[in-house]
Jmol script that loads the backbone (N, CA, C; Angstrom):
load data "model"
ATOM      1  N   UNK A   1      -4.612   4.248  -7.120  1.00  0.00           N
ATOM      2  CA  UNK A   1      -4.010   3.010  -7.545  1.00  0.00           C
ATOM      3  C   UNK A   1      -4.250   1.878  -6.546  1.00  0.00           C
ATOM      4  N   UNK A   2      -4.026   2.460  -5.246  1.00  0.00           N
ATOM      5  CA  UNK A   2      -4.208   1.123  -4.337  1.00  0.00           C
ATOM      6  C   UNK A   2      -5.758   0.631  -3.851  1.00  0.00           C
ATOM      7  N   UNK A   3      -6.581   1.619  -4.630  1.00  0.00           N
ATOM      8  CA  UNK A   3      -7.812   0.774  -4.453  1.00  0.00           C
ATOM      9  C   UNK A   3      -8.259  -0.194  -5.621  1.00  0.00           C
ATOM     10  N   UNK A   4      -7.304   0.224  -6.625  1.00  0.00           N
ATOM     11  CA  UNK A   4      -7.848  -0.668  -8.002  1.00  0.00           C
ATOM     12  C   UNK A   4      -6.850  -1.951  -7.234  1.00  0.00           C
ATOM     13  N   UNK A   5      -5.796  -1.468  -7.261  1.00  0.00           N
ATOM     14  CA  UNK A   5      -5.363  -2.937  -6.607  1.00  0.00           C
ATOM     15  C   UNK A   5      -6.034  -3.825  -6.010  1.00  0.00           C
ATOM     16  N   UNK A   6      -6.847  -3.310  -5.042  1.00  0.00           N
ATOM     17  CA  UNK A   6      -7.619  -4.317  -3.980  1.00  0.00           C
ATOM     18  C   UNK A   6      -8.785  -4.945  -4.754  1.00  0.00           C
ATOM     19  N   UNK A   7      -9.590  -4.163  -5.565  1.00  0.00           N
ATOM     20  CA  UNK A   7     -10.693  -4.630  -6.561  1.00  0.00           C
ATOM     21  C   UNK A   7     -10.029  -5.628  -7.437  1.00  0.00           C
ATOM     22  N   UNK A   8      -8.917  -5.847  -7.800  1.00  0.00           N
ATOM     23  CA  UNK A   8      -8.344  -6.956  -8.013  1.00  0.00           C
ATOM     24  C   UNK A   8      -7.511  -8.097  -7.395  1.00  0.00           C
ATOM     25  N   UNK A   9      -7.216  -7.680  -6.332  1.00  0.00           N
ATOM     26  CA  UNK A   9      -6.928  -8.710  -5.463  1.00  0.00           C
ATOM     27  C   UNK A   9      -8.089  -9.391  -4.204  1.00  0.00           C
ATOM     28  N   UNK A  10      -9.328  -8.747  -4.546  1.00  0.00           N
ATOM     29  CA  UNK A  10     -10.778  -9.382  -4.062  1.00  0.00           C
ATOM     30  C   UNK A  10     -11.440  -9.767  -5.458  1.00  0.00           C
ATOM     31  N   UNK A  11     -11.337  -8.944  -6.176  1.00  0.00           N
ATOM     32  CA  UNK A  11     -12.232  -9.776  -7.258  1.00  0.00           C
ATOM     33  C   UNK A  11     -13.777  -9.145  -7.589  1.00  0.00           C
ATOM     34  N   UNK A  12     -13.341  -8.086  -6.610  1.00  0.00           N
ATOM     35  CA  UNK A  12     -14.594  -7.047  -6.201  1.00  0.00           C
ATOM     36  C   UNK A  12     -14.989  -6.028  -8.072  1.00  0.00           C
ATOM     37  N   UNK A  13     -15.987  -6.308  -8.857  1.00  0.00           N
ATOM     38  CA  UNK A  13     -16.607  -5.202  -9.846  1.00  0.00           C
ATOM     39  C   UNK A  13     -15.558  -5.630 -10.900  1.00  0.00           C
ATOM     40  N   UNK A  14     -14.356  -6.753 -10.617  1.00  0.00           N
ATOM     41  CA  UNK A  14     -13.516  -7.292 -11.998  1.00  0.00           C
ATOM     42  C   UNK A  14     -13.066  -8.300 -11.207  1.00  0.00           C
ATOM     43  N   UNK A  15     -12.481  -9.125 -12.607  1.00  0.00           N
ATOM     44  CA  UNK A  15     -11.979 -10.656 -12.525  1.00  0.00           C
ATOM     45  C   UNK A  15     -11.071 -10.687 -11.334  1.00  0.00           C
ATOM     46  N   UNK A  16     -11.166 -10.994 -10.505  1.00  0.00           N
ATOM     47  CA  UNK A  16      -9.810 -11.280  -9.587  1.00  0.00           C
ATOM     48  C   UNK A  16      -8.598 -12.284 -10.199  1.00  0.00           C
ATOM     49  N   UNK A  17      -7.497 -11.254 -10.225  1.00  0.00           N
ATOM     50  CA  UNK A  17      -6.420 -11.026 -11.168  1.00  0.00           C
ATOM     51  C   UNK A  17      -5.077 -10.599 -10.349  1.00  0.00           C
ATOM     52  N   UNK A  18      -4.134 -11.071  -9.885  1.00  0.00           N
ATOM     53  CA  UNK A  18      -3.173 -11.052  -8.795  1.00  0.00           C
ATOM     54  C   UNK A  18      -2.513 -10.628  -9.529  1.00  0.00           C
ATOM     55  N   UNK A  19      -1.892 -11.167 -10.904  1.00  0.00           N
ATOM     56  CA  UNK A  19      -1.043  -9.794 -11.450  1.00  0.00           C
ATOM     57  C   UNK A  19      -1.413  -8.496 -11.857  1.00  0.00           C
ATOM     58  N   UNK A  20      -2.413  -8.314 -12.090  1.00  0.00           N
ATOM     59  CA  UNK A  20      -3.292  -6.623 -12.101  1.00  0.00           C
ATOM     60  C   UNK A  20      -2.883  -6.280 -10.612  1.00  0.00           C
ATOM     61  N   UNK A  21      -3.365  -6.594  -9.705  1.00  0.00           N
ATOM     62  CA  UNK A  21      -2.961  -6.256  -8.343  1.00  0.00           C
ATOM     63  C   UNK A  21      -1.900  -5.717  -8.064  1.00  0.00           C
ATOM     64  N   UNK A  22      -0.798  -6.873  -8.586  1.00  0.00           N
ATOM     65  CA  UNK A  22       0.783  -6.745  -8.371  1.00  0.00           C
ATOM     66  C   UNK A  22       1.166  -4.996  -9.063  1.00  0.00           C
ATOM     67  N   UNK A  23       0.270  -4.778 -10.455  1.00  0.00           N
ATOM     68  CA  UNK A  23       0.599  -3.774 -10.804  1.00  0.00           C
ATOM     69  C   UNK A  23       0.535  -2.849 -10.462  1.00  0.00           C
ATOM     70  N   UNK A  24      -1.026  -2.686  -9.817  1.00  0.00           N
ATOM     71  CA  UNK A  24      -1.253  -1.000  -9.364  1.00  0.00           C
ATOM     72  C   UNK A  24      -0.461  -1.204  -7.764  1.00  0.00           C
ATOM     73  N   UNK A  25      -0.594  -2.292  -6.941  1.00  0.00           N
ATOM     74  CA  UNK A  25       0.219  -2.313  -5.722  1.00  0.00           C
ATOM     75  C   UNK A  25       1.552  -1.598  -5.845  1.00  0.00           C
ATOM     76  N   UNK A  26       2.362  -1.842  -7.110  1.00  0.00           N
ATOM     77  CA  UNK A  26       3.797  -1.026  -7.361  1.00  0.00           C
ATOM     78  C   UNK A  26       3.587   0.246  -7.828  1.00  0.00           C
ATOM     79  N   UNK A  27       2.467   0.349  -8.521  1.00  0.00           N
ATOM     80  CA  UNK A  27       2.391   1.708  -9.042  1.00  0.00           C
ATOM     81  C   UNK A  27       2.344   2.645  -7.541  1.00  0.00           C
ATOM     82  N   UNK A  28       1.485   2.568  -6.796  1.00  0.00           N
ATOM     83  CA  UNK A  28       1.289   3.172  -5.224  1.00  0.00           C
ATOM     84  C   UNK A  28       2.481   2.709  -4.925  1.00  0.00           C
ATOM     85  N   UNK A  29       3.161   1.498  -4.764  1.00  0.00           N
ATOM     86  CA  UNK A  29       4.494   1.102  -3.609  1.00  0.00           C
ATOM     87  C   UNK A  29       5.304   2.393  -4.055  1.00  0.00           C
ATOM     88  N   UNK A  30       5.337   2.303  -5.502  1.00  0.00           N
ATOM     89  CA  UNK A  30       6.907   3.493  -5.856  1.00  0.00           C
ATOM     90  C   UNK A  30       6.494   4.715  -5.741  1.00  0.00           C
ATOM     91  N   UNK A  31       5.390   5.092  -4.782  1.00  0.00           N
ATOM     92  CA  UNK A  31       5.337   6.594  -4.718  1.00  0.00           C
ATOM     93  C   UNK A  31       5.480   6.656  -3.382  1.00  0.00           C
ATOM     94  N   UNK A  32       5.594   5.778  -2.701  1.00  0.00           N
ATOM     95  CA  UNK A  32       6.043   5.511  -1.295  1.00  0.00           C
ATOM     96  C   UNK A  32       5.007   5.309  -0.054  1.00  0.00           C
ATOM     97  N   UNK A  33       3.406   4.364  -0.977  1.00  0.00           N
ATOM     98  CA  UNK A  33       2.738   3.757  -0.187  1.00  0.00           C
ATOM     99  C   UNK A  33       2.606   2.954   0.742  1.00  0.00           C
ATOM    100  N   UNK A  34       2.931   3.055   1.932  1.00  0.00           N
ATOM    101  CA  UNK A  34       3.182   1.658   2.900  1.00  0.00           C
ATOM    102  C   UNK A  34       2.563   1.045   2.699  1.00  0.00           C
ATOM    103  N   UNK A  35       1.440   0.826   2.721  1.00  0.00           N
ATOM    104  CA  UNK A  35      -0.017  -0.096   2.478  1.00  0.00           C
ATOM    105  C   UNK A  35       0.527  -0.788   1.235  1.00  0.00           C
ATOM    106  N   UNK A  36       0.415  -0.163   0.405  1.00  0.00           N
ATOM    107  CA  UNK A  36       0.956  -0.505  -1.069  1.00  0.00           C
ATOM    108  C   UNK A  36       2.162  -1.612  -1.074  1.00  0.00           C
ATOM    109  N   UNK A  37       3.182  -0.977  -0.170  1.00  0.00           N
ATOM    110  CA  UNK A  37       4.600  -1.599  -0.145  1.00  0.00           C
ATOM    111  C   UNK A  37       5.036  -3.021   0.191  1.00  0.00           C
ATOM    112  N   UNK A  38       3.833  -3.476   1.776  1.00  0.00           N
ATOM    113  CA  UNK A  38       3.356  -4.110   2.482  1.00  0.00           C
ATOM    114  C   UNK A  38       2.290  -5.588   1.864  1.00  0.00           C
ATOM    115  N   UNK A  39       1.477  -4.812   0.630  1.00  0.00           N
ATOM    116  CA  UNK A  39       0.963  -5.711   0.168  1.00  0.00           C
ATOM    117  C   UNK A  39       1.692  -6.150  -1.326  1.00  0.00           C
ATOM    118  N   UNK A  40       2.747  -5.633  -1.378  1.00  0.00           N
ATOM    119  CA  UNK A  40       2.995  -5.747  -2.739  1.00  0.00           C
ATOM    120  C   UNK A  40       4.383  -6.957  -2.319  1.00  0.00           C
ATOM    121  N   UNK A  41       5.061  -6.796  -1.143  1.00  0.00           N
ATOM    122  CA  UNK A  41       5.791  -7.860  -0.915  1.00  0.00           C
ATOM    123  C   UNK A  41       5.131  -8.961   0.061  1.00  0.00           C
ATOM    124  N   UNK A  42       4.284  -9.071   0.502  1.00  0.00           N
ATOM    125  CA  UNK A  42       3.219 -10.127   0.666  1.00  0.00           C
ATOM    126  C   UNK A  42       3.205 -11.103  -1.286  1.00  0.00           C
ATOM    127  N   UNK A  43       2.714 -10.243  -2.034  1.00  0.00           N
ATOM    128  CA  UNK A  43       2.270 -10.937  -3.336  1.00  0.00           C
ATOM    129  C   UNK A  43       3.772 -11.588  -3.662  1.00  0.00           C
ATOM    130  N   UNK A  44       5.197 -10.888  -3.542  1.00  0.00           N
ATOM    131  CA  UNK A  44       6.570 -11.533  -3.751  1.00  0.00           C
ATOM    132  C   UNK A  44       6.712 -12.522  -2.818  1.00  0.00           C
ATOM    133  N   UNK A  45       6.295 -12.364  -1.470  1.00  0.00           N
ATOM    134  CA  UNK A  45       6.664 -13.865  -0.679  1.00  0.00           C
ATOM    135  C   UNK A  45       5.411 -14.920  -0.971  1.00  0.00           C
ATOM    136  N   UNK A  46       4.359 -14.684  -1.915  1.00  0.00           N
ATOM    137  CA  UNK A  46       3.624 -15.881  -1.819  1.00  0.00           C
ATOM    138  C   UNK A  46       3.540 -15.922  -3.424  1.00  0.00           C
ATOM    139  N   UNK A  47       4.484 -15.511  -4.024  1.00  0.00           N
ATOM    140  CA  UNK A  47       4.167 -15.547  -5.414  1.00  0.00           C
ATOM    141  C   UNK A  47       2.803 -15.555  -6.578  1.00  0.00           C
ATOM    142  N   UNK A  48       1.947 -14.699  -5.785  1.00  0.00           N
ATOM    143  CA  UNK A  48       0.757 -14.318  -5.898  1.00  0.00           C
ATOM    144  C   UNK A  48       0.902 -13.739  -7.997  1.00  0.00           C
ATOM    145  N   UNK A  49       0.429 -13.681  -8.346  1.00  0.00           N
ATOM    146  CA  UNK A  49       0.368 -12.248  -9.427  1.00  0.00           C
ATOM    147  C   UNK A  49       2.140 -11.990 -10.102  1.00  0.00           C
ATOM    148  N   UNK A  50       2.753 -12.553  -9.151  1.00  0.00           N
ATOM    149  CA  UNK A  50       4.417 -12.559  -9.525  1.00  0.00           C
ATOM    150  C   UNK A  50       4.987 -13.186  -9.102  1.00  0.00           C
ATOM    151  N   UNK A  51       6.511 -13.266  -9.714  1.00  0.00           N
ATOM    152  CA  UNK A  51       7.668 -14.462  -9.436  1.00  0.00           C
ATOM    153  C   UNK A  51       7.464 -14.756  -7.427  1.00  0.00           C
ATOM    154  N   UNK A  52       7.808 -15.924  -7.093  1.00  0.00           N
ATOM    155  CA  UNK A  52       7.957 -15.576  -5.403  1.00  0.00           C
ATOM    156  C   UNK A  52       9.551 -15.379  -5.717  1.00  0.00           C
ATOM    157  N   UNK A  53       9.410 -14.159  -4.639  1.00  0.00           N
ATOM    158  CA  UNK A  53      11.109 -13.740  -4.696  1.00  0.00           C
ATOM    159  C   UNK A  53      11.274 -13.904  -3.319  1.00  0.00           C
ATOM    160  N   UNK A  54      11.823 -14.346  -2.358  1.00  0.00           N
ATOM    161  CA  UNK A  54      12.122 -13.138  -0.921  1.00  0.00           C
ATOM    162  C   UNK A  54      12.460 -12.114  -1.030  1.00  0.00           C
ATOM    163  N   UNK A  55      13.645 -11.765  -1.739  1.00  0.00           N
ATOM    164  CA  UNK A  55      14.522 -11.008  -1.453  1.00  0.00           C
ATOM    165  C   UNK A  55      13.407 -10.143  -2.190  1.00  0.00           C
ATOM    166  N   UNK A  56      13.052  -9.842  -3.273  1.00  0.00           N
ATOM    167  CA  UNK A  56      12.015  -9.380  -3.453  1.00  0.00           C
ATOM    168  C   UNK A  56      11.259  -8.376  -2.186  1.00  0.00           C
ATOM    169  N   UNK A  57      10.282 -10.018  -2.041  1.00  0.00           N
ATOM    170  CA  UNK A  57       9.431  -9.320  -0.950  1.00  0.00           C
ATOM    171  C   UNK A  57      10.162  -9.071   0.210  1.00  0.00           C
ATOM    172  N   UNK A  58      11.303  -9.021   0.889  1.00  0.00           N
ATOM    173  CA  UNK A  58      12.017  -8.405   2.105  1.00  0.00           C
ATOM    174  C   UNK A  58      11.683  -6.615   1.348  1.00  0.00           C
ATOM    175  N   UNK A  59      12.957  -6.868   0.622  1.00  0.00           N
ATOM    176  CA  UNK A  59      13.094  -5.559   0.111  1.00  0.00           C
ATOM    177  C   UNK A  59      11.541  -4.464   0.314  1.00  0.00           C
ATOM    178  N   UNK A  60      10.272  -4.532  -0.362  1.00  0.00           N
ATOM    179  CA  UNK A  60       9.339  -4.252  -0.212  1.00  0.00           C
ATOM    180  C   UNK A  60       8.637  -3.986   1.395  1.00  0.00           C
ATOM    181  N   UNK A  61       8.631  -5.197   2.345  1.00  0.00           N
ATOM    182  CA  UNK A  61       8.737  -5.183   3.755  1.00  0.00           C
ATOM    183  C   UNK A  61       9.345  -4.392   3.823  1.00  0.00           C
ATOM    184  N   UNK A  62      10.755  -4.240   4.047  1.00  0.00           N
ATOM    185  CA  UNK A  62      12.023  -3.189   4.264  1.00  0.00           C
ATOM    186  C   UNK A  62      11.553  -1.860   4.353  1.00  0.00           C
ATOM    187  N   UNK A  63      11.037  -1.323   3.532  1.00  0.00           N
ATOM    188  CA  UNK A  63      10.132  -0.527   3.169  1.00  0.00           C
ATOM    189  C   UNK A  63       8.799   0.171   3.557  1.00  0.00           C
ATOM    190  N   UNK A  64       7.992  -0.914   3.834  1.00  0.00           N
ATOM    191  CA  UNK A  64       6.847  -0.718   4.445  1.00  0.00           C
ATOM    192  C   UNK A  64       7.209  -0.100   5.882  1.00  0.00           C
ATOM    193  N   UNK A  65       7.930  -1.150   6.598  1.00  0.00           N
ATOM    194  CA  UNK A  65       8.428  -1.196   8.261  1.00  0.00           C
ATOM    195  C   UNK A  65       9.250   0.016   8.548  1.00  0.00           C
ATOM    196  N   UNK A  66       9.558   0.593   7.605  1.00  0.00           N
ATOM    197  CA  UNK A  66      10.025   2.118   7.955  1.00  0.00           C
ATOM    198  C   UNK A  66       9.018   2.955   8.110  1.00  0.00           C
ATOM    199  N   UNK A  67       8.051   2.952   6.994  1.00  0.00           N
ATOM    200  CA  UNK A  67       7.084   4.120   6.798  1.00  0.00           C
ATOM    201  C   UNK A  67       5.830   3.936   7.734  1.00  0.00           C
ATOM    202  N   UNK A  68       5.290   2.738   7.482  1.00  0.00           N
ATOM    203  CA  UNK A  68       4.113   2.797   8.081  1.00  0.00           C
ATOM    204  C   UNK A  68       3.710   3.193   9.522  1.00  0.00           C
ATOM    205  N   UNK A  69       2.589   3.054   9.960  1.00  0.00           N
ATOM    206  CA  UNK A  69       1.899   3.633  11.182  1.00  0.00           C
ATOM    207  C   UNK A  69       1.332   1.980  11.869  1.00  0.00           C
ATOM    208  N   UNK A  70       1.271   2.292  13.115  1.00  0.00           N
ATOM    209  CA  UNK A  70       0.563   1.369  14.231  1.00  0.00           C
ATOM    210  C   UNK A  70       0.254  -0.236  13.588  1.00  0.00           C
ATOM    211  N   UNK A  71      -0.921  -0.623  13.613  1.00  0.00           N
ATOM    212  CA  UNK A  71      -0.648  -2.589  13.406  1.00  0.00           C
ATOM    213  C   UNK A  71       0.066  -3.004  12.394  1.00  0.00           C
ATOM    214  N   UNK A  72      -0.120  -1.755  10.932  1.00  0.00           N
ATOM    215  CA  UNK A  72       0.331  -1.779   9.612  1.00  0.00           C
ATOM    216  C   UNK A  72       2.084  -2.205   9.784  1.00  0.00           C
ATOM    217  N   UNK A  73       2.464  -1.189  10.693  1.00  0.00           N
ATOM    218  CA  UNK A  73       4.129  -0.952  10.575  1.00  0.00           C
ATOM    219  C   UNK A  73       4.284  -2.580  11.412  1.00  0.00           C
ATOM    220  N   UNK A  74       3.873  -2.841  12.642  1.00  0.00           N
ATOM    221  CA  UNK A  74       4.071  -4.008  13.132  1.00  0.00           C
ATOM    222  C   UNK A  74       3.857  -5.366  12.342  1.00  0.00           C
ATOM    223  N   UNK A  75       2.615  -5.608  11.162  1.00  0.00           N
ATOM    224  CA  UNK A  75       3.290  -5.952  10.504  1.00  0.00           C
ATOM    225  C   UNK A  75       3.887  -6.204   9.484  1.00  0.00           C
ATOM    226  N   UNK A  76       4.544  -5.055   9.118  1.00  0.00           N
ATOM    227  CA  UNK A  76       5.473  -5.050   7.903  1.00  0.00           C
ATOM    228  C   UNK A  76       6.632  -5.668   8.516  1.00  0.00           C
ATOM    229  N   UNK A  77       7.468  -5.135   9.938  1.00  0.00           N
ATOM    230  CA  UNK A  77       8.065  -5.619  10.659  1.00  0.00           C
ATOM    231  C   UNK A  77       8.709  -7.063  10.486  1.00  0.00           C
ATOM    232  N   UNK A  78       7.257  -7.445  11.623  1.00  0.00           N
ATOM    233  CA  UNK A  78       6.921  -8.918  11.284  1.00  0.00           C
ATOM    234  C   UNK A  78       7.239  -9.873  10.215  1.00  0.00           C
ATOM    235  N   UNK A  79       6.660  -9.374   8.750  1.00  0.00           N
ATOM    236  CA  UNK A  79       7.142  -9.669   7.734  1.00  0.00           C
ATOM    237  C   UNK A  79       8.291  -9.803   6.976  1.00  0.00           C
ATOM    238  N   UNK A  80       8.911  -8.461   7.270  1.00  0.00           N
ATOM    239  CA  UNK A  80      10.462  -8.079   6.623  1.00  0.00           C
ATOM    240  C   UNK A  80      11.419  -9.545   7.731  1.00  0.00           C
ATOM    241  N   UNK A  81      11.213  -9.721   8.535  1.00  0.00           N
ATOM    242  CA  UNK A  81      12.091 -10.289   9.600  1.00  0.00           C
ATOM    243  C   UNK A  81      11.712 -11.757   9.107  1.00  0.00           C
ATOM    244  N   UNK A  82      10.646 -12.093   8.701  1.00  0.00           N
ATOM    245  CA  UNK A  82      10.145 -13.531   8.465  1.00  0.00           C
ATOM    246  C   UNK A  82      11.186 -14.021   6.965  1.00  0.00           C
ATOM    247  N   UNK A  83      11.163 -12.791   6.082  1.00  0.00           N
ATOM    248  CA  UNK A  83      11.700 -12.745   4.870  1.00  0.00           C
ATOM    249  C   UNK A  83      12.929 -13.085   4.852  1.00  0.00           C
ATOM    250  N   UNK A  84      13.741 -11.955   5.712  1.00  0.00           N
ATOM    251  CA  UNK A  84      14.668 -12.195   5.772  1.00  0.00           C
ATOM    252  C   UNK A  84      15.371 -13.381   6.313  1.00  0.00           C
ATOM    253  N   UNK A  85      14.607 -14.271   6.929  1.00  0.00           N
ATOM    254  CA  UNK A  85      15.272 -15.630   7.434  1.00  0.00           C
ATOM    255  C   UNK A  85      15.422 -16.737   6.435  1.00  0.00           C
ATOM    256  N   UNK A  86      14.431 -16.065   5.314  1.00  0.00           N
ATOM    257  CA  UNK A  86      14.656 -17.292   4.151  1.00  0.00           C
ATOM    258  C   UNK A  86      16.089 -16.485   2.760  1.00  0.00           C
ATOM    259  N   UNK A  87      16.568 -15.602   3.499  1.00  0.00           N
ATOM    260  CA  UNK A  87      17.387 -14.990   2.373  1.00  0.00           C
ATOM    261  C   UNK A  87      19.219 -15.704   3.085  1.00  0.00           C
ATOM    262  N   UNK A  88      20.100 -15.524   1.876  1.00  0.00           N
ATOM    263  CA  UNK A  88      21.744 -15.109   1.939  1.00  0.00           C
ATOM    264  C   UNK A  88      21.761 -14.442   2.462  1.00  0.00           C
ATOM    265  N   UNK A  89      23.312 -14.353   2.950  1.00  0.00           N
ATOM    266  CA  UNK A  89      23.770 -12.705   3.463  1.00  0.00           C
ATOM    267  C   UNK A  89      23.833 -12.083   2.316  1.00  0.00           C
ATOM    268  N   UNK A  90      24.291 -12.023   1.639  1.00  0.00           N
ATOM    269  CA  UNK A  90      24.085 -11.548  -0.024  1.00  0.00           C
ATOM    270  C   UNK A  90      23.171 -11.060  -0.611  1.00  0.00           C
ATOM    271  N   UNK A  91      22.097 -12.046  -0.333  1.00  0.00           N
ATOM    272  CA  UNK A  91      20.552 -11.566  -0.540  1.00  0.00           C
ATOM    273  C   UNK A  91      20.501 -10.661   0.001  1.00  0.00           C
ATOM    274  N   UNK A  92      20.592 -10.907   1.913  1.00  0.00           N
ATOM    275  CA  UNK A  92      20.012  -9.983   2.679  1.00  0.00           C
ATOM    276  C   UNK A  92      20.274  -8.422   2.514  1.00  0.00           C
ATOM    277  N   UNK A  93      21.653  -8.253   2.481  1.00  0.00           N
ATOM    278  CA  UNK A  93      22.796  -7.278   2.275  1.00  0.00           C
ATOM    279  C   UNK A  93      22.248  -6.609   0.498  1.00  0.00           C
ATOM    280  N   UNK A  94      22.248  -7.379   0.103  1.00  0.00           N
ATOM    281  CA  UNK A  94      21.629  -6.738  -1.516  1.00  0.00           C
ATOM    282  C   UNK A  94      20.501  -5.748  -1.194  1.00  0.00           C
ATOM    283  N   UNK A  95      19.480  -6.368  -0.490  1.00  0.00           N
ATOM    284  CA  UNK A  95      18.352  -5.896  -0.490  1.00  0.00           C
ATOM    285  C   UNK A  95      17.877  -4.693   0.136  1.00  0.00           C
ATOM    286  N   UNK A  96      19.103  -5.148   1.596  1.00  0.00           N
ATOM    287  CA  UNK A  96      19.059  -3.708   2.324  1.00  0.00           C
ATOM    288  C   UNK A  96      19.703  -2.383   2.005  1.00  0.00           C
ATOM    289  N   UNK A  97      20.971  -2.479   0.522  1.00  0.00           N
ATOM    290  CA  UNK A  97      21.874  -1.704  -0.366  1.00  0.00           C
ATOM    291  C   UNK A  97      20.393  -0.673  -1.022  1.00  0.00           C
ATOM    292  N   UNK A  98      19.479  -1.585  -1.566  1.00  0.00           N
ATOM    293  CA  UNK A  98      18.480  -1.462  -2.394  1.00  0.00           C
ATOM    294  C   UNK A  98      17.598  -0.390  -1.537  1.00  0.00           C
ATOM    295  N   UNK A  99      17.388  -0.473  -0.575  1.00  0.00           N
ATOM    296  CA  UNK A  99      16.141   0.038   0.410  1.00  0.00           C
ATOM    297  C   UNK A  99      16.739   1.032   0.681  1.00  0.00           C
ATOM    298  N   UNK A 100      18.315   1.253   0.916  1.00  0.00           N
ATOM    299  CA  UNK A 100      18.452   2.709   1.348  1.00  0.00           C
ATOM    300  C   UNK A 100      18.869   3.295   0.263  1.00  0.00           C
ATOM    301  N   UNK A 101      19.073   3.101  -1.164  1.00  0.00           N
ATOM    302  CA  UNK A 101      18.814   3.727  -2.283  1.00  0.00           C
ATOM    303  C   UNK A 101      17.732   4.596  -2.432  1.00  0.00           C
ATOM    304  N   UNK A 102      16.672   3.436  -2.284  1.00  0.00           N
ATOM    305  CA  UNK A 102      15.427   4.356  -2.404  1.00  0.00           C
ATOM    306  C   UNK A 102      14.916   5.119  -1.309  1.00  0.00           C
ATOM    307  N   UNK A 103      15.678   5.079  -0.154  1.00  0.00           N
ATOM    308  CA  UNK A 103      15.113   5.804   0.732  1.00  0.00           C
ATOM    309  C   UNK A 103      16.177   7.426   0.413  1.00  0.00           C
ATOM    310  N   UNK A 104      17.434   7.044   0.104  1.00  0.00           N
ATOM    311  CA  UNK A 104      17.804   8.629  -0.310  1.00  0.00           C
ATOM    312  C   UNK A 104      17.626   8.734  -1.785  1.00  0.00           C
ATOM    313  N   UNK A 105      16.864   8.313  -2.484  1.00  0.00           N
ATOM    314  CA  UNK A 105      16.317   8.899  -3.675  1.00  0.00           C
ATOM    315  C   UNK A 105      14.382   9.416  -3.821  1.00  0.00           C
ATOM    316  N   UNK A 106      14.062   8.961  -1.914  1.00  0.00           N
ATOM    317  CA  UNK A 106      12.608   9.308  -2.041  1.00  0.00           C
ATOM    318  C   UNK A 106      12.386  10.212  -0.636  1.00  0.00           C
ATOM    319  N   UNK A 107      13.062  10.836   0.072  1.00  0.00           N
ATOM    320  CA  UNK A 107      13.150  11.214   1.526  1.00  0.00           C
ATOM    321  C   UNK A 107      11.723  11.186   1.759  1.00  0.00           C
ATOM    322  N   UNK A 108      12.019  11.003   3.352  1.00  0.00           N
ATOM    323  CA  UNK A 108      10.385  11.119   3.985  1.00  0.00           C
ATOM    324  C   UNK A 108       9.797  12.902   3.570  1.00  0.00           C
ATOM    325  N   UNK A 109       8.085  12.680   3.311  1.00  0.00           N
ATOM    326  CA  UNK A 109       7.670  14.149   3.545  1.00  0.00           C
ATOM    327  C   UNK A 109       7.154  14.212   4.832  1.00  0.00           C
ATOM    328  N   UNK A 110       7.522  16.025   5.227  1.00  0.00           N
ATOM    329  CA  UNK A 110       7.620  16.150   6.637  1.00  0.00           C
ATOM    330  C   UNK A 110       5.998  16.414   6.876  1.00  0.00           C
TER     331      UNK A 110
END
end "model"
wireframe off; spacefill off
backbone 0.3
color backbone group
């Protein structure tokens, strides 16, 4: 999934198409792709292919910055923290309710 994503978010062998992107990016995010997770709330904070949300794309960051590995995790980090400065406490607090949902409805594999 997350390579069709990228062939649509380059434009690479099909139309470059940001909501195709957005799609297979979630299809990989919800199986608990960092890469996936990372680029899929990138597309929510720049409203790429979908609505711009923050809270959105935090949530997604949120996500990434747990799982990922080395520059990736730094910056999902990066990101989630940038996000979160444009959110409510409400927002913020929503989002982070949201992230540990899915983190005890997806546990890490060991």
């Amino acid at each position: 999934e997350i390579a069709l994503a990228w062939l649509y978010m380059d434009g690479k062998g099909v139309p470059q198409d940001y909501t195709q992107a957005a799609f297979w990016f979630r299809q990989a995010a919800e199986q608990g792709n960092a890469s996936a997770q990372l680029n899929l709330g990138l597309l929510y904070a720049l409203g790429e292919g979908v609505p711009k949300i923050a809270e959105e794309a935090y949530f997604w960051f949120n996500l990434a910055a747990a799982t990922a590995k080395g520059t990736e995790q730094e910056t999902a980090v990066d990101a989630r923290d940038r996000a979160a400065m444009e959110l409510t406490s409400a927002e913020l607090s929503r989002a982070q309710h949201r992230a540990a949902e899915w983190f005890a409805a997806h546990p890490p594999k060991p």
